[in-house]
N, C-alpha and C positions, 0 to 999 in steps of 0.2 A: 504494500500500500504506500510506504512511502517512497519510492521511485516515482510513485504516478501525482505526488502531491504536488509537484511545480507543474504539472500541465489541468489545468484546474476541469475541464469539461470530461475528460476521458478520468479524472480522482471525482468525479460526481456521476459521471455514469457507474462507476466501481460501486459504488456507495450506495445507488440505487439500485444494483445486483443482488448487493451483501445483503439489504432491508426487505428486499421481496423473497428472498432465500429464509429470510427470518434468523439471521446470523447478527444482525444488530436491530437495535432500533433509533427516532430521532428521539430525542430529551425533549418535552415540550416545556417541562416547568423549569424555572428559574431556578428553584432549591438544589441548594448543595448537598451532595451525596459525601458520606465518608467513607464510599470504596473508589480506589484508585484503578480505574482501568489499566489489564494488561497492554492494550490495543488499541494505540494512539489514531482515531478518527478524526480528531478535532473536536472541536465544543459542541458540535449540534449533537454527534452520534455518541452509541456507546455497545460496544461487545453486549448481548442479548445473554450470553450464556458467559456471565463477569467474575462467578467465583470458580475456580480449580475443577473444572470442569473433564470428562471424559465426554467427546461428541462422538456421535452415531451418524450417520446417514440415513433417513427413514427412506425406502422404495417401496413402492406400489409390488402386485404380482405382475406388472408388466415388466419393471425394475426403472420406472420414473420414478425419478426424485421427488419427494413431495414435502422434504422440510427434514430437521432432524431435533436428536434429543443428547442435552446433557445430562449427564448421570455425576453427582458429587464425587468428591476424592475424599473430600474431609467433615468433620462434623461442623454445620456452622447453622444459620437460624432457616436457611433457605430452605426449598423442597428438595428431596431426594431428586426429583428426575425436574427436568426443565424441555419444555416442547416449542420448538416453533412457535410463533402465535397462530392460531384460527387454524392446525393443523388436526384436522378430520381423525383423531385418532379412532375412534370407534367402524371407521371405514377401512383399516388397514390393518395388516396381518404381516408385522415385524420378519424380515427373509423368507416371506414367501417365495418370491422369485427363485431363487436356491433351495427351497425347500420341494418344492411341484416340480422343480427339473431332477431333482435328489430320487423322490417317487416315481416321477415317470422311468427313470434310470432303472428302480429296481423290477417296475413289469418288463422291463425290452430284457431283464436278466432272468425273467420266471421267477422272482420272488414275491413275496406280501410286500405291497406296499405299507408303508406304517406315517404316520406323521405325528409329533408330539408335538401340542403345544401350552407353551407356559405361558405365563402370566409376565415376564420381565427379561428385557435384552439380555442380560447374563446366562439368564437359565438358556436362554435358546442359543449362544453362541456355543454355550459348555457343550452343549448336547451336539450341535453341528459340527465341533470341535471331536465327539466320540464317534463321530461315523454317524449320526444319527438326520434325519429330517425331521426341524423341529423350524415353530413358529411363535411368536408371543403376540399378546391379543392388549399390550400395553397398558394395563388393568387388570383388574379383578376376576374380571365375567367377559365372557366373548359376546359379542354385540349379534345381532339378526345378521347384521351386513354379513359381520366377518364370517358369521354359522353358512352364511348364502358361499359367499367364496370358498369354504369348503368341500359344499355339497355341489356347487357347480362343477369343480375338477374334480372331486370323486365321480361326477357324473360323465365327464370328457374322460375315463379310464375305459379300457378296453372291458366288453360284458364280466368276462371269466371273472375280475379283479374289482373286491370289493378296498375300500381304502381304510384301513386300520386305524384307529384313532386313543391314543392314548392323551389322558390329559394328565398336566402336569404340572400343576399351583399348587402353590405356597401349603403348609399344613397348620396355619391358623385356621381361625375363622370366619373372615373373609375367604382366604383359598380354597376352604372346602364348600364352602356355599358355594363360588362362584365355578368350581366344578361341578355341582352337581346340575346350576341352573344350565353350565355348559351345557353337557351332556343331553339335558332334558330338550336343548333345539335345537340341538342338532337332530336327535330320533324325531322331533316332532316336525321339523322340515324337510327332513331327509324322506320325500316321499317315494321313489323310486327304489330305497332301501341298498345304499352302496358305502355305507357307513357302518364300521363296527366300530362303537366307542368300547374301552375299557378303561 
């Protein structure tokens, strides 16, 4: 960014990238903040994701970018996970992309397709990291959308090949409720029955 600051029109096209990317935002109010930005913008903007941050890249299943998420390093007063603004979280299913080619992979081998999916970007990289297809639902409980996007590529699987469905939240009490609501739409949308949850 600061290469492009002495050419001022092409460091404000950059700037208007960064902000519709949801990577910064402008400051509108006059008050003073006492955190010190890593990521010198100048005075209007400010780094969106400001404390010690791990960023993600959020993609669609097509693998457009649609915005991303910071996850904390450290303990401080902030939220654990930090989202893009106005990014559709309930519309999207965390490595999909990677996950539906993961599956389709194992029918062109004659295996069960399986897909897991968690509740939180860790759990599903861990799992993508063991060999696994796995997805997170960025929350609690998997949303209608996300239950839809499931069952439409269970439904794009070849007849023989049902798509295996393990879920895999949290063992509080949010995570088990919001496995069980899982579970409960997936069987009740899944009409053509190409889902086995366990």
């Amino acid at each position: 960014i600061e290469k492009y600051k002495a050419d001022y029109g092409v460091f404000r096209e950059l700037l208007e990238k960064f902000e519709s990317a949801g990577l910064i935002r402008r400051e509108i109010s006059d008050v003073s903040n006492n955190w010190n930005p890593e990521l010198n913008l100048g005075i209007s903007y400010r780094d969106f994701f400001y404390d010690e941050r791990v960023i993600f890249p959020i993609r669609d299943e097509q693998n457009k970018l649609l915005g991303f998420a910071g996850r904390k390093t450290k303990d401080s007063k902030y939220p654990k996970y930090l989202y893009t603004p106005g990014l559709p979280k309930a519309s999207i299913l965390y490595r999909s992309h990677e996950a539906f080619q993961k599956t389709t992979e194992s029918v062109k081998n004659i295996t069960q397709p399986i897909l897991y999916i968690c509740e939180g970007l860790l759990d599903c990289l861990r799992l993508e990291e063991l060999g696994h297809a796995a997805v997170a639902v960025l929350g609690s409980n998997l949303s209608d959308h996300q239950s839809k996007i499931i069952i439409d590529y269970a439904n794009s699987l070849p007849e023989k090949y049902s798509l295996k469905v393990k879920i895999f939240f949290d063992r509080d009490n949010a995570g088990l409720k919001g496995a069980a609501n899982s579970i409960e739409k997936l069987l009740i949308n899944d009409i053509l029955l190409r889902i086995e949850p366990s």
